[in-house]
PyMOL commands that place a pseudoatom at each C-alpha (Angstrom):
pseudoatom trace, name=CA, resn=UNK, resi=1, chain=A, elem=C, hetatm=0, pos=[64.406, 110.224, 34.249]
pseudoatom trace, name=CA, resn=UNK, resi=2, chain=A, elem=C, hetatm=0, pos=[61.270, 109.885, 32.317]
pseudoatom trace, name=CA, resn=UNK, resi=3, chain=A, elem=C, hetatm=0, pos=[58.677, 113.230, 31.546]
pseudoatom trace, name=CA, resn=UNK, resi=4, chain=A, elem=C, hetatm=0, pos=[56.388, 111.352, 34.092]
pseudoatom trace, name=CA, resn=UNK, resi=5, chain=A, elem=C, hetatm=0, pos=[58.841, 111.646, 36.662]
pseudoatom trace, name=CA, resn=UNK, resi=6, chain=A, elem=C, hetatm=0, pos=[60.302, 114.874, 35.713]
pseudoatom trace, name=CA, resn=UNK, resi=7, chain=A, elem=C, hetatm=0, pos=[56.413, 116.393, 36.107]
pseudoatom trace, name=CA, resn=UNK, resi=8, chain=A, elem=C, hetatm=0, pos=[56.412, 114.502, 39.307]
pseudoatom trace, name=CA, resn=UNK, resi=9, chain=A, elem=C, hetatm=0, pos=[59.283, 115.919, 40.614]
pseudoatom trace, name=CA, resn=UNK, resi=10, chain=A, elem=C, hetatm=0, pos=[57.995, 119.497, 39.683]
pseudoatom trace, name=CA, resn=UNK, resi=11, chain=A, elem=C, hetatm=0, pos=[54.678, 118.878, 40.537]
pseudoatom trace, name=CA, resn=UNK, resi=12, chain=A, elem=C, hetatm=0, pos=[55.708, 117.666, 44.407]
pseudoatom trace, name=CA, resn=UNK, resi=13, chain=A, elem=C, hetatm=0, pos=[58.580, 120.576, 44.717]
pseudoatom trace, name=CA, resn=UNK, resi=14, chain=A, elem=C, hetatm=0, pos=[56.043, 123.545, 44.118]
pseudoatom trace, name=CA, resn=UNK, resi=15, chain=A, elem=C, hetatm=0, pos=[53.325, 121.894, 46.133]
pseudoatom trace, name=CA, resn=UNK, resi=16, chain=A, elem=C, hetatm=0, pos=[55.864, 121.767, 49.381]
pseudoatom trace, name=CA, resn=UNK, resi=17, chain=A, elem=C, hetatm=0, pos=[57.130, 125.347, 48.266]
pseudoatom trace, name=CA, resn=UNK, resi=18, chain=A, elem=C, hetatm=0, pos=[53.391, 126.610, 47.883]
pseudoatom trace, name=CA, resn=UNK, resi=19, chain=A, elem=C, hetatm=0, pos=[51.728, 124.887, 51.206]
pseudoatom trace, name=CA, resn=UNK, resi=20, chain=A, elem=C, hetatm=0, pos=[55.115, 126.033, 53.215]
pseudoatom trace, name=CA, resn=UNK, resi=21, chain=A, elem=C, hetatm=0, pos=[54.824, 129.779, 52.234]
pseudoatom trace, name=CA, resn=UNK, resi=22, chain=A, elem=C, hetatm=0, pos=[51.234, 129.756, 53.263]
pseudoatom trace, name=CA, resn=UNK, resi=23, chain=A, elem=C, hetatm=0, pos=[51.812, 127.771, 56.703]
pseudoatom trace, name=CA, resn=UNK, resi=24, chain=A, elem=C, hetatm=0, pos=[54.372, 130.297, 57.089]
pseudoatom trace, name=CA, resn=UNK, resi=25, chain=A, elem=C, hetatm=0, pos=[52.438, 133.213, 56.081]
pseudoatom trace, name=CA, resn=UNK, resi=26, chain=A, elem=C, hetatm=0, pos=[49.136, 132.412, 58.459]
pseudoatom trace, name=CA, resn=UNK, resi=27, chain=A, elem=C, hetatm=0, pos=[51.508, 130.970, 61.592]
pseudoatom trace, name=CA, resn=UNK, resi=28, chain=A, elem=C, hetatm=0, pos=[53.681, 134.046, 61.577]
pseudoatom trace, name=CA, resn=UNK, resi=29, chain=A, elem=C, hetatm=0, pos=[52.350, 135.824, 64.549]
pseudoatom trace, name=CA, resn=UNK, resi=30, chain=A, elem=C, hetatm=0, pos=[51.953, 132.535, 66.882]
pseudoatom trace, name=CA, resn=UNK, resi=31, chain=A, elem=C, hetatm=0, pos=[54.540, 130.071, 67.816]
pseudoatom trace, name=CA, resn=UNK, resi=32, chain=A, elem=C, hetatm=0, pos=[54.170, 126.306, 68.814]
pseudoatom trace, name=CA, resn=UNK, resi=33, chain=A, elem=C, hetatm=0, pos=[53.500, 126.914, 72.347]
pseudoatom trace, name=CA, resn=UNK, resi=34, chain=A, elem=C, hetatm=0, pos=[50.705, 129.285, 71.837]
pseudoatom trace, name=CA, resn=UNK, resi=35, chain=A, elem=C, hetatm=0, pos=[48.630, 127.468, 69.265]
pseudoatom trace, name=CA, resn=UNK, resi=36, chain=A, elem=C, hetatm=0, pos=[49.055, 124.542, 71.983]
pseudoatom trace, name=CA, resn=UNK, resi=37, chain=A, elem=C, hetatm=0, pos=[47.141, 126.719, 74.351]
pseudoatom trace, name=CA, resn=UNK, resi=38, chain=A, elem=C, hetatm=0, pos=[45.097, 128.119, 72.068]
pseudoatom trace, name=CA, resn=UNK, resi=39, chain=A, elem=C, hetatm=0, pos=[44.093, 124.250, 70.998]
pseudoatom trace, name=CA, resn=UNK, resi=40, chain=A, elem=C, hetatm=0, pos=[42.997, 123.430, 74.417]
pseudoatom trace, name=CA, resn=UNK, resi=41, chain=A, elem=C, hetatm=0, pos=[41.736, 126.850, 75.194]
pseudoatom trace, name=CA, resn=UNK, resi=42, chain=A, elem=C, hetatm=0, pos=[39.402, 126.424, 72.245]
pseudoatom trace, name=CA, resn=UNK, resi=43, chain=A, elem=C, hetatm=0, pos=[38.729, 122.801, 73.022]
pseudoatom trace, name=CA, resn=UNK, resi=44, chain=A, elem=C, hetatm=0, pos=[37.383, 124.031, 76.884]
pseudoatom trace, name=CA, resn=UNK, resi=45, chain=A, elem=C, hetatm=0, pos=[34.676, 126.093, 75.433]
pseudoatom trace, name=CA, resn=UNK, resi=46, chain=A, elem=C, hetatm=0, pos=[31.701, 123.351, 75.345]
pseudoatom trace, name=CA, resn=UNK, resi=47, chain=A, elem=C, hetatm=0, pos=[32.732, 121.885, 78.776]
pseudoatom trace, name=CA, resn=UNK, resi=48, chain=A, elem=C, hetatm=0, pos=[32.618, 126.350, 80.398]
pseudoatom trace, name=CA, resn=UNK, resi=49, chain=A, elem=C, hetatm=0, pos=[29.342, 126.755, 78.347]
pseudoatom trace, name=CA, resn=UNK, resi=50, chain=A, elem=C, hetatm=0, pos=[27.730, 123.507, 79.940]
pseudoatom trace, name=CA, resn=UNK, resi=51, chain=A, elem=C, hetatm=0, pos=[28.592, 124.932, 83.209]
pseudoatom trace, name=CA, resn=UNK, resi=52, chain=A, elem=C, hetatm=0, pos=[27.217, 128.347, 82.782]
pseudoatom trace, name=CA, resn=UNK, resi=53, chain=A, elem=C, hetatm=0, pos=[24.225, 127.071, 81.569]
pseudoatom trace, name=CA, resn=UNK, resi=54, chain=A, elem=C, hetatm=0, pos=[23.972, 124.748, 84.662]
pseudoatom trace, name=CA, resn=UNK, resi=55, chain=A, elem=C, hetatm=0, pos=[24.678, 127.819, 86.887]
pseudoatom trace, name=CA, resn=UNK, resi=56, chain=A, elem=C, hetatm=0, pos=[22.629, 130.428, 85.242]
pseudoatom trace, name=CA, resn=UNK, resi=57, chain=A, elem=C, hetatm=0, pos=[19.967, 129.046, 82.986]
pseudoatom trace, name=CA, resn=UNK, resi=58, chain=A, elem=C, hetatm=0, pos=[18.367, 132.035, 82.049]
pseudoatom trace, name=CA, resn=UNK, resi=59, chain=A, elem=C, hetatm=0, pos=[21.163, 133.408, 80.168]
pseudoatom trace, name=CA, resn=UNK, resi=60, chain=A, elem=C, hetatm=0, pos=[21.202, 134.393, 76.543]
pseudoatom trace, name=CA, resn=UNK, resi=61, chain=A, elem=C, hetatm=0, pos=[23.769, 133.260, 73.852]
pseudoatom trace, name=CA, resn=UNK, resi=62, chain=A, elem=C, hetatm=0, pos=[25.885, 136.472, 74.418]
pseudoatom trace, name=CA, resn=UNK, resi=63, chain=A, elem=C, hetatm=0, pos=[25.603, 136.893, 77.983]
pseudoatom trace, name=CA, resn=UNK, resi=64, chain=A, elem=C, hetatm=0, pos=[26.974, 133.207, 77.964]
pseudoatom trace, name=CA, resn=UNK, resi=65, chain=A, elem=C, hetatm=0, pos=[29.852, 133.638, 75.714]
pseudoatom trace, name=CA, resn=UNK, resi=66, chain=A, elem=C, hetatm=0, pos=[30.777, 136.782, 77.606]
pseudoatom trace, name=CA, resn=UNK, resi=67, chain=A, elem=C, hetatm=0, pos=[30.584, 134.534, 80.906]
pseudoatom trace, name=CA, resn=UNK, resi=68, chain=A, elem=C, hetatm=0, pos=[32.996, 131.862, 78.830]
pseudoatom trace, name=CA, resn=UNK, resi=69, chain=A, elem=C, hetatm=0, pos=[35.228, 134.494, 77.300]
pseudoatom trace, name=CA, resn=UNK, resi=70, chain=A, elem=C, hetatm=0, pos=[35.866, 135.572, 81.307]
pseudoatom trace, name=CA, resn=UNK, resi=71, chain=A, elem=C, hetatm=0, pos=[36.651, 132.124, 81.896]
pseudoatom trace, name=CA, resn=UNK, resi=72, chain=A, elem=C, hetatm=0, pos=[39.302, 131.699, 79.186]
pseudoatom trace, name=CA, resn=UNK, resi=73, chain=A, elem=C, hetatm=0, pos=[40.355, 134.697, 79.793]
pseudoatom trace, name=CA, resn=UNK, resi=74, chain=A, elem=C, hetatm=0, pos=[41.320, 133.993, 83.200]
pseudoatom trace, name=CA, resn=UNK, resi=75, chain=A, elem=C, hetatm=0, pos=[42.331, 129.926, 83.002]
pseudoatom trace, name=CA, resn=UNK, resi=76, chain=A, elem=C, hetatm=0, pos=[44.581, 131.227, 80.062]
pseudoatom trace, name=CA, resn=UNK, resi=77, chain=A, elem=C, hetatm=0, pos=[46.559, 134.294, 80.856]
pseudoatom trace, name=CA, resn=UNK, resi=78, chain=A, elem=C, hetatm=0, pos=[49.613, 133.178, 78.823]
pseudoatom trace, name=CA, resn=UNK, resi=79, chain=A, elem=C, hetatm=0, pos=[47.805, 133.624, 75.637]
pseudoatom trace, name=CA, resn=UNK, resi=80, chain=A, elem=C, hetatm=0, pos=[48.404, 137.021, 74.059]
pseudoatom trace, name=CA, resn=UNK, resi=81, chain=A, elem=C, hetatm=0, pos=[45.760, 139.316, 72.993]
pseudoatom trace, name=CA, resn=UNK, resi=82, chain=A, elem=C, hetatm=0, pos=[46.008, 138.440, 69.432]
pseudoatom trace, name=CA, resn=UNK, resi=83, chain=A, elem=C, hetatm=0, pos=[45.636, 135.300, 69.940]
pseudoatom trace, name=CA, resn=UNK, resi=84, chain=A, elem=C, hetatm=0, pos=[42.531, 135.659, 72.418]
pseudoatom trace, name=CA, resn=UNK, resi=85, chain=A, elem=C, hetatm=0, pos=[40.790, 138.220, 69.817]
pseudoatom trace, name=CA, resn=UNK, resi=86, chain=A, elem=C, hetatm=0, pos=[41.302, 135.305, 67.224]
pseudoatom trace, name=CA, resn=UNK, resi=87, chain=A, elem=C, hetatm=0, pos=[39.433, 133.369, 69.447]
pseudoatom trace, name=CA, resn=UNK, resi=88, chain=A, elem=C, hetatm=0, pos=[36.676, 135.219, 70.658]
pseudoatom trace, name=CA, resn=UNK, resi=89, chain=A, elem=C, hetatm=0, pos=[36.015, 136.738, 66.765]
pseudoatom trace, name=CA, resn=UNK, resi=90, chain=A, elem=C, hetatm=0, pos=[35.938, 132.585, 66.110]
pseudoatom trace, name=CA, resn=UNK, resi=91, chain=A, elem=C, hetatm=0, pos=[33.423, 131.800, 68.721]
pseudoatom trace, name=CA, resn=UNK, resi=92, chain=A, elem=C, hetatm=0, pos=[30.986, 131.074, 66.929]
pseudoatom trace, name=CA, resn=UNK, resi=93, chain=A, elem=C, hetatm=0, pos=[32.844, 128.274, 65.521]
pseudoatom trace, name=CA, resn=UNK, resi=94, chain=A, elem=C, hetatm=0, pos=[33.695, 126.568, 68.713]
pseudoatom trace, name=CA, resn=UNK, resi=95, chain=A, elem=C, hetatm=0, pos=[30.534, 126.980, 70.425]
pseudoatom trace, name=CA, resn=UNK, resi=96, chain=A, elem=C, hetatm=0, pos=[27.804, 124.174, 71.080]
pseudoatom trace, name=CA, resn=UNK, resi=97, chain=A, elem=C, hetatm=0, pos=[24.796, 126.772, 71.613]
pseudoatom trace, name=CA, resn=UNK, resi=98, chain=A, elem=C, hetatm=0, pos=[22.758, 127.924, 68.990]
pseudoatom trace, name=CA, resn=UNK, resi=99, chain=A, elem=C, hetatm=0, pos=[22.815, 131.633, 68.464]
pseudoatom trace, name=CA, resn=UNK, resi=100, chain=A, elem=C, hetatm=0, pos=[19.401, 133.596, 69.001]
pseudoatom trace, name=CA, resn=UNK, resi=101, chain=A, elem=C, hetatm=0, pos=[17.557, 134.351, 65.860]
pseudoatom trace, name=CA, resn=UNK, resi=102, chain=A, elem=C, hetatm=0, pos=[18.121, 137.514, 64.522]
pseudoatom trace, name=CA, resn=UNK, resi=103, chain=A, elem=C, hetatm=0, pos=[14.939, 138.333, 63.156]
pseudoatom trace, name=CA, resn=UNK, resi=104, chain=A, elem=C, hetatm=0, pos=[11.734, 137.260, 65.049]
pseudoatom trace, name=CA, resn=UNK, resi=105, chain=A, elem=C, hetatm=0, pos=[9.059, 135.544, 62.185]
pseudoatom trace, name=CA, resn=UNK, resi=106, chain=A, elem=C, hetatm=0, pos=[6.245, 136.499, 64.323]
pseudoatom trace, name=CA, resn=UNK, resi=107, chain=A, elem=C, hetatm=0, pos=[5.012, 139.935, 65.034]
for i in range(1, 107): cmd.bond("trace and resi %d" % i, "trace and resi %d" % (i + 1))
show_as sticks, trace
zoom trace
């Protein structure tokens, strides 16, 4: 076996040890079933944020993403509450709505 080889070999042995420990370190708390549902729980956001905007246009950006949390909430009962806080702390990553500004330019 060559030194090219040999640092290979290393090389490709800590990378699977390193990315394993962390994949096992963040999935801890959720098994396979439950990132599943929290996959298509996540993935149903835009489709229950079209429809509350349909229904009730005049709503803000929280009033909707209470209205969708509600919604998941409800369609997904199986997920547990870690798993639903990690999603509704991560909205804001799913969503397809623009937040309101914070700070209004005008006066």
């Amino acid at each position: 076996m060559t030194i090219d080889e040999m640092c290979a070999f290393a090389y490709k042995a800590t990378r699977d040890m390193v990315f394993g420990i962390l994949a096992d370190e963040h999935m801890e708390d959720y098994d396979s079933d439950e990132v599943a549902v929290m996959g298509e729980a996540v993935s149903m956001i835009p489709a229950y944020e079209e429809i509350c905007k349909r229904v009730y246009p005049y709503y803000t950006f929280s009033e909707v993403k209470e209205h969708v949390v509600g919604c998941i909430m409800w369609a997904y009962p199986q997920l547990s509450t870690d798993a639903f806080d990690r999603i509704v702390d991560k909205y804001h990553w799913y969503t397809t709505i623009l937040e309101e500004p914070r700070f209004s330019m005008c006066s």
